[in-house]
N, C-alpha and C positions, 0 to 999 in steps of 0.2 A: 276372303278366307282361303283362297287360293295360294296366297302368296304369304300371308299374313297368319300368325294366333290372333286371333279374334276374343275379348276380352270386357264385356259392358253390363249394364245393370240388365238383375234378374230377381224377377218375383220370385221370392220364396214364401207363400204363406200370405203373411199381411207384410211381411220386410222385404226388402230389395236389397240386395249383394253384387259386386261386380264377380260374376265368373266366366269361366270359359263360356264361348258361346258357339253352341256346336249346328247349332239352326238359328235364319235369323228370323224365327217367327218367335223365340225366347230371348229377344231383346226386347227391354223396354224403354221407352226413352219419352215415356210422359209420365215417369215417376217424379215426385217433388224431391226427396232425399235420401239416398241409402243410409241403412242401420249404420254400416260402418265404411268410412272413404275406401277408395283401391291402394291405400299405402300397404297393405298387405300383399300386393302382387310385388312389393318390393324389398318391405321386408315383412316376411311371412310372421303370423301368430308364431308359430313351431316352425323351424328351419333346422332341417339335417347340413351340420358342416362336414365333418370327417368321418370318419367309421375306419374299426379294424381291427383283425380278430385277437382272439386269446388262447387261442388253440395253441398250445406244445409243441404238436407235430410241425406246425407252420414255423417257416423262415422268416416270416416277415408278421408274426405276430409282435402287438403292440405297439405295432407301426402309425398311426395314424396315415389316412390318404384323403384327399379332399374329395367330395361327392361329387361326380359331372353333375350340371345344370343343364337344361335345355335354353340353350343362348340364340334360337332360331328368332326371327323379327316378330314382333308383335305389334297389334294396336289393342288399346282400352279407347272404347269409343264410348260414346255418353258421359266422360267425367265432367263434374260441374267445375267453372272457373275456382271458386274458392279450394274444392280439392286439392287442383291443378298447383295452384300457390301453392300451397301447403308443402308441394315436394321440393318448391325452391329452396322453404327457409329451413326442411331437414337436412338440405346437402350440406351446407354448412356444419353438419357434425361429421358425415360421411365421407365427403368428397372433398378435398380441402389438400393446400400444397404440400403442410406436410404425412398427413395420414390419408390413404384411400383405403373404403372398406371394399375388397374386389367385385361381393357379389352385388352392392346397393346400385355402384357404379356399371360394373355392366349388365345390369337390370334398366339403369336409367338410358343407358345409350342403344337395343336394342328396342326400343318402346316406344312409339310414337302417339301421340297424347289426340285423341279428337276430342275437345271439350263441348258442352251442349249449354249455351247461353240460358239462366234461368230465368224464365218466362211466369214464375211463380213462388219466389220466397215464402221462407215461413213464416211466422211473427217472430220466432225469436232468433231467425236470420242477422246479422250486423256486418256484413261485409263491408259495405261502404265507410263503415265509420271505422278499418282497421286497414286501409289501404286498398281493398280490393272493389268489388262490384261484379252484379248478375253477370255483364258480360264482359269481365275481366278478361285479358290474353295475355296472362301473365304465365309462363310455363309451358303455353299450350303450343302445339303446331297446327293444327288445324281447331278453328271454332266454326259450331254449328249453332244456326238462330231459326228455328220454326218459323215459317214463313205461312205457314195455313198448308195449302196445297202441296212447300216442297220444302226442306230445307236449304238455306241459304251456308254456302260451306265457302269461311274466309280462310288462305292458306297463309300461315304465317310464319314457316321457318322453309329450309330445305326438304327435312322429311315430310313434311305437309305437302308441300309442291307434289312433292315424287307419291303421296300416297295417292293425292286427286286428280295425275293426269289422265287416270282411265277413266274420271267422270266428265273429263270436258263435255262430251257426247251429250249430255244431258242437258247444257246448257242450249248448245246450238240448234237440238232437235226441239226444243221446247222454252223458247227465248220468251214469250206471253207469262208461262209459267213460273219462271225465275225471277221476270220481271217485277209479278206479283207477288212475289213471294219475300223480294228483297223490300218494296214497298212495308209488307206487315210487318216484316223484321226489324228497321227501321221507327216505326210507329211503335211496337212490343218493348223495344228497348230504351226510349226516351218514356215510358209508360211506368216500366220496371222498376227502373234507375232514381225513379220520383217515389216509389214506393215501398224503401226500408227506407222506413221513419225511426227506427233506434240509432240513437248519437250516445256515442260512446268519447268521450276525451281522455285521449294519451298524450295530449302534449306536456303536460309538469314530467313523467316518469321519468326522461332522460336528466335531467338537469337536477334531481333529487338526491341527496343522498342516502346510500344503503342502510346505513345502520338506522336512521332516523325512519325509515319505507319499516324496516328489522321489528325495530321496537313499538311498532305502533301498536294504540290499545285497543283498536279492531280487529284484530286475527280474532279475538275472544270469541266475539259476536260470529265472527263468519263460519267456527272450526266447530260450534258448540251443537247444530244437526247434523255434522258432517259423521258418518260410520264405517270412513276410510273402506268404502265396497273395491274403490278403485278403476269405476263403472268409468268418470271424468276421463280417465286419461286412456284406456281401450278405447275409446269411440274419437279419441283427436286423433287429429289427420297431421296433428306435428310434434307429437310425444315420441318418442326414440326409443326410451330406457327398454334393454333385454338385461338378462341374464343367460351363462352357458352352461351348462351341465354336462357329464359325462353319465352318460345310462348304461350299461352291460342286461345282457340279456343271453344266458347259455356263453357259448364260447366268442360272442362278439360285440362291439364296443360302437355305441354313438356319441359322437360331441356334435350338442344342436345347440341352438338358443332360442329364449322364449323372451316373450316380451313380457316387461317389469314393469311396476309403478311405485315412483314416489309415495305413494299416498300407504304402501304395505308395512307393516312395521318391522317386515327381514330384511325389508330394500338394504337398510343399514345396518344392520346389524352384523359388529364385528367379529372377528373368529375370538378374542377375548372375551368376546358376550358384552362389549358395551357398545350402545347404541347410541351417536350423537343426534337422530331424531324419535326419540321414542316414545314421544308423548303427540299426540295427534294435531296437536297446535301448530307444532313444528312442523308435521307433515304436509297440512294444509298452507301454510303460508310459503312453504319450501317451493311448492307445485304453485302456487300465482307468481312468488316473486322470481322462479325460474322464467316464467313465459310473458313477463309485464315489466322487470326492471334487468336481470341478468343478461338476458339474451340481448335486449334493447341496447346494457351497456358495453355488453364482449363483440356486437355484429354492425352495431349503429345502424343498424337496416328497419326497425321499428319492432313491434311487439311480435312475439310467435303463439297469432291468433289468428285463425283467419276468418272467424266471423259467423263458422257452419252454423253454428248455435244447438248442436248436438249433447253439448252438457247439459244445456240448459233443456234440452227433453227431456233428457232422462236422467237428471241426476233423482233417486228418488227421496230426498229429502229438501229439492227445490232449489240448490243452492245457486246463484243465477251471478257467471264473470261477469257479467255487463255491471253489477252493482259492487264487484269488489274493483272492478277498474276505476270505477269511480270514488268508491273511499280510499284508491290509491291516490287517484290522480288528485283528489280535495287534500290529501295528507300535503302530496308533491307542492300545488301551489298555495 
């Protein structure tokens, strides 16, 4: 904390949130899953962009100017492996040859990832079956694996290195204790790794085509509980969609964005007033076929799911991806 923003899950209530962590007795890190991934320490719910006044008297009203950041180092420690993923397959909209968005990008390069190997999926967990796994090290620079008595910290990039040379000490004072500790770790993980039992198949979606995936007579069945809340795509860790506004307030002007979903019926709606998804079928099928055949076919990197199974808690009308991936993928082959 010294050197670092310090950034990990915190009890709030009955939910856990990654926030600042200003003591490390308000870390937790034997929570099963937070309400909402840390993709918000990157791009925030509400993000102030620019601001600038409307005052008269000023010279430089109606100027826009961009808001400093605090671009000081950080770590988010306690991310679970699937989160971690999850900020792979956003970069691809963000960070990309020809467009970079400044603040996603240098949020992503000031941040160094300590991931915490899960040692307790939930039932409706499916990472394995979407590329990833409990102790996936996809993303991360440092993974930690609960070892009983100590954590086991593997370093896996440069910034990793450089966050854990001050812990070597730990090992050489206490070598019995690591030793044990890499033992359970070891054991925990070949334990884990056998135990998400949901199989999900993606392999038809690539090789399907769209409009036949488009027309199928299943959207009916899937869209018909659905009450477009837009709970589903707030709680993914690889949904993107904002919106920007300009707000005024007395003599001065904010341009922020907010994070949007597909699933609202303004999302699209044109300044004409016509709406190419206005009907809720549309909406619903819009939000899978973006994350299960679009993405799949614009990135060829595989589905943009990573498994959390956070829809699937709390969607509250039960509606469950693992079963629409599956009427895709039966349509695909």
């Amino acid at each position: 904390m010294s050197s670092y923003r310090v950034y990990g899950p915190v009890r709030k209530g009955e939910q856990v949130l990654f926030a600042r962590i200003e003591d490390g007795t308000d870390l937790d890190l034997a929570y099963q899953n937070s309400l909402l991934s840390p993709k918000g320490l990157f791009l925030p719910q509400s993000e102030k962009m620019f601001e600038c006044s409307l005052d008269p008297a000023r010279d430089d009203r109606n100027i826009f100017k961009e808001i400093p950041k605090d671009d000081t180092p950080r770590v988010i420690v306690g991310i679970r492996p699937c989160d971690a993923r999850a900020l792979t397959l956003v970069d691809v909209n963000f960070d990309t040859t020809t467009y970079r968005d400044p603040w996603w990008t240098k949020a992503r390069e000031i941040t160094t990832l300590v991931g915490l190997g899960c040692d307790a999926p939930c039932s409706t967990c499916f990472c394995t079956a979407v590329g990833g796994g409990p102790f996936d090290e996809t993303g991360l620079d440092v993974l930690l694996i609960d070892g009983g008595d100590a954590f086991v910290a593997k370093a896996l990039t440069e910034k990793g290195r450089k966050l854990l040379e001050s812990a070597q000490a730990l090992e050489t004072a206490a070598p019995e204790i690591m030793e044990k500790a890499r033992a359970v770790a070891e054991q925990a993980t070949a334990r884990i790794i056998t135990s998400v039992h949901t199989s999900v198949d993606t392999s038809g979606l690539a090789k399907m085509e769209n409009a036949a995936l488009y027309e199928a007579g299943f959207w009916e069945d899937v869209q018909f509980a659905c009450i477009n809340c837009g709970t589903c795509t707030f709680l993914c860790p690889t949904c993107w969609c904002f919106d920007i506004q300009d707000e005024t307030c007395a003599k001065n002007a904010v341009r922020m964005r907010n994070w949007d979903s597909c699933m609202f019926p303004l999302f699209t709606l044109h300044a004409s007033g016509h709406n190419p998804r206005g009907k809720k079928v549309q909406r619903v099928r819009q939000r899978f076929m973006h994350k299960l055949k679009y993405y799949v076919d614009k990135y060829g990197r595989g589905v943009a799911c990573v498994g959390c199974g956070r829809c699937v808690q709390h969607c509250p009308v039960n509606i469950d991806i693992r079963r629409v991936v599956q009427l895709m993928n039966e349509t695909a082959s």
